[in-house]
C-alpha positions in Angstrom: 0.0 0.0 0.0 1.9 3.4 -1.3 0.9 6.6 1.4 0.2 9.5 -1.1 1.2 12.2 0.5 -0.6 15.2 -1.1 -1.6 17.5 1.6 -1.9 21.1 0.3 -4.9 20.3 -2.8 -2.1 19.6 -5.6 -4.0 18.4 -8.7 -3.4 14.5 -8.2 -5.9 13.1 -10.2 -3.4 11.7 -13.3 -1.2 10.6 -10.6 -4.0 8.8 -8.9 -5.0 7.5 -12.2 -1.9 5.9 -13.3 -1.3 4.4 -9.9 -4.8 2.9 -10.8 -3.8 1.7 -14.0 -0.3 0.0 -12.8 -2.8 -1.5 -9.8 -0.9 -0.4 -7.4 -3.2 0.1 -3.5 -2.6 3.8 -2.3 -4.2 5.8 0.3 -4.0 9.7 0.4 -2.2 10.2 4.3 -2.6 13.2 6.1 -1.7 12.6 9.7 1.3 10.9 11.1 -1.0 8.0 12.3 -2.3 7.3 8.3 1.3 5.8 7.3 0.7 2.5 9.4 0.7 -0.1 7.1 2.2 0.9 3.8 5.1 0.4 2.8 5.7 2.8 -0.1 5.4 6.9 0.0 5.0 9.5 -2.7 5.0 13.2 -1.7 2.9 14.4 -5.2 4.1 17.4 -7.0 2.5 20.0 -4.4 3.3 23.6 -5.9 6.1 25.8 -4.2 8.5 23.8 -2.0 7.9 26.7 0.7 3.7 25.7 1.0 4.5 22.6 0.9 6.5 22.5 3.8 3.9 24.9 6.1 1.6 22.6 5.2 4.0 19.1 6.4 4.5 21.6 9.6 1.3 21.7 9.9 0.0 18.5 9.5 2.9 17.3 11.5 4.4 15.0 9.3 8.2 16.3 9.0 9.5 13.6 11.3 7.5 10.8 10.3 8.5 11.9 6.6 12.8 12.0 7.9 12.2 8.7 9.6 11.0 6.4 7.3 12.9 3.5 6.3 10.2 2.4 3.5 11.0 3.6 -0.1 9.9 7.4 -0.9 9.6 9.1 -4.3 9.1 12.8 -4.1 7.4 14.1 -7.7 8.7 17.8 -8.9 7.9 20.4 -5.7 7.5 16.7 -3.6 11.4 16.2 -5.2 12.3 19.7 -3.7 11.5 19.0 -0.1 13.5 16.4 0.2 16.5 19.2 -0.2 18.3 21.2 2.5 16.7 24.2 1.2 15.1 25.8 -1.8 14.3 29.0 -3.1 10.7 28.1 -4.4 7.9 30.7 -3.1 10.6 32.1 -0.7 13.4 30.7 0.8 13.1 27.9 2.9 14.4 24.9 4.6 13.6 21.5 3.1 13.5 18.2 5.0 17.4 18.0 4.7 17.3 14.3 3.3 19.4 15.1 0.1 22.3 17.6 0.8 21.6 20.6 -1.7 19.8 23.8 -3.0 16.6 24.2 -5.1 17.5 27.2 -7.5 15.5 28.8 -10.0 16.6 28.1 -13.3 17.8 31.2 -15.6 17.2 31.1 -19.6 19.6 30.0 -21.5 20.2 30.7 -25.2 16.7 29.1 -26.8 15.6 27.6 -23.4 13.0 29.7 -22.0 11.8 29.1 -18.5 9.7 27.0 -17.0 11.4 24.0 -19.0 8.6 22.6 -19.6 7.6 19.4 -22.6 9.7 16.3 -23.3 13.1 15.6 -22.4 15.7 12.3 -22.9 17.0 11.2 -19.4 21.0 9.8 -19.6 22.1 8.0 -16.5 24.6 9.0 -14.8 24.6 6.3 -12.3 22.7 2.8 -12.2 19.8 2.0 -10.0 16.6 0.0 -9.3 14.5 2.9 -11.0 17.2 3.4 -14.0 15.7 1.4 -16.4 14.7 4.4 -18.4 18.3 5.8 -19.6 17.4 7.3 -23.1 13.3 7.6 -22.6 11.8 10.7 -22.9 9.6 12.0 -19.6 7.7 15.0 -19.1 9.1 18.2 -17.3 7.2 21.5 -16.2 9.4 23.3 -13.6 11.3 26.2 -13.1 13.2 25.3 -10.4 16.0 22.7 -10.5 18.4 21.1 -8.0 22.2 22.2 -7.9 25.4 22.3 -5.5 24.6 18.6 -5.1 26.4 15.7 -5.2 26.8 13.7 -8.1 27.1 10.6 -6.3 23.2 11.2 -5.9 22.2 12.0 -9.5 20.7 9.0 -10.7 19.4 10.6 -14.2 20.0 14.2 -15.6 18.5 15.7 -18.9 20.2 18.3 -21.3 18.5 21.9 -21.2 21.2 24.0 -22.0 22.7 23.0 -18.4 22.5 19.6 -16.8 19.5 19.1 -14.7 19.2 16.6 -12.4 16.1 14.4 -13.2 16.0 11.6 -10.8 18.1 11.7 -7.7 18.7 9.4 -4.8 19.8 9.0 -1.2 19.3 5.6 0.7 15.9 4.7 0.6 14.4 8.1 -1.0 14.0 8.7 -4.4 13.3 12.2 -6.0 11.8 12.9 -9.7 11.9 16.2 -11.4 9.5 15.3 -14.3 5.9 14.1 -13.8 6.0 10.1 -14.5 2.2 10.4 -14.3 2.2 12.5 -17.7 5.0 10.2 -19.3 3.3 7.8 -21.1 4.6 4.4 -20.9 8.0 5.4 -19.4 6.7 6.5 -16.5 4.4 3.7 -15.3 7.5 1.3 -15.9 8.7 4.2 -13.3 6.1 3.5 -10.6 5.9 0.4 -11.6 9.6 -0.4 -10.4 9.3 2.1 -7.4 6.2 -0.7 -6.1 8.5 -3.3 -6.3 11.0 -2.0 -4.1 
C-alpha cells in the first residue's frame, strides 16, 4: 500500500489515475498516524516547495517523513523537499534528506523558463529505478536542483545545463518530471518504485 502524501490540494488526479492503471493500492495520508501499514510513500508534486512545507508543519508529518525506512519518491515540488533548502515561493528549509539547493533556473540561449515538454534522461549512475536511460519523460518546472552531489544523480537531462532528473539517497527517491504525464516510461517508473 503506497501513502500518497498530497496534503496542500495539488492536482493529483493523473497521478491517482496511473497508480490505478499500474494497480498499485494507495491511500491519500494526512496525519502521522495514516502511514501505518504501507510500505511505499509518494510526496505528489504539491506547488512551491515553501507551502509545501507549512503545510508538512502543519499537518505534523516532518519527522515521520525524515524517519522512514520504506522507499519514498518525491514528484517535482515533492522532489524539492527532500533538499536542505530551496528557493521556491521564498526561501526555505527542506527536509534535509538530500544535501543541496533548489535554485530557479535562468534562460539560456533558446531555453525559455519554465522547462517545460519532453526531455531524454541519460544516467549518470545505475539503480533500481534506471531502467529508463534514453526515454523521454515530461518536465514543467522552473526550479532545479544544484550544489549537489553527483554521487546522488541518478538521471539528468540536457537543457542548455544539466538538470538533475532523478536523484537518490538511501531509501528516498526524488523525480523532477511528472511520470504520471510520461506515457509508458513512466508507469514502468512506478511500476519499479512498487516493487522495491
Amino acid at each position: 500500500m503506497i501513502a500518497l502524501v498530497d496534503i496542500v490540494g495539488a492536482n493529483s488526479r493523473s497521478l491517482r489515475s496511473c497508480l490505478e492503471r499500474i494497480k498499485a493500492p494507495f491511500r491519500v495520508v494526512y496525519k502521522p498516524e495514516d502511514f501505518k501499514g504501507t510500505s511505499h510513500v509518494i510526496l505528489a508534486g504539491v506547488g512551491a516547495a515553501a507551502s509545501a512545507m507549512q503545510a508538512i508543519e502543519t499537518h505534523q508529518l516532518k519527522d515521520v517523513i525524515t524517519a522512514l525506512r520504506i522507499p519514498v519518491l518525491g514528484i517535482c515540488s515533492g522532489m524539492h523537499i527532500l533538499f536542505d533548502r530551496s528557493e521556491e515561493g521564498g526561501l526555505v528549509d527542506g527536509l534535509g534528506i538530500i544535501p543541496g539547493t533548489i535554485k530557479k533556473i535562468h534562460p539560456h540561449d533558446n531555453h525559455p523558463v519554465p522547462h517545460s515538454g519532453w526531455n531524454q534522461l541519460k544516467e549518470h549512475h545505475p539503480s533500481a529505478l534506471s531502467g529508463l536511460n534514453d526515454e523521454y519523460v515530461y518536465f514543467v518546472h522552473s526550479y532545479a536542483a544544484s550544489q549537489m552531489k553527483d554521487t546522488h544523480i541518478l538521471m539528468s537531462v540536457d537543457y542548455s545545463i544539466s538538470i538533475p532528473a532523478l536523484v537518490q539517497k538511501d531509501n528516498y527517491f526524488g523525480a523532477q518530471f511528472h511520470p504520471e504525464k510520461s506515457s509508458q516510461a513512466g508507469e514502468i517508473m512506478l511500476k519499479e518504485f512498487y516493487t522495491l
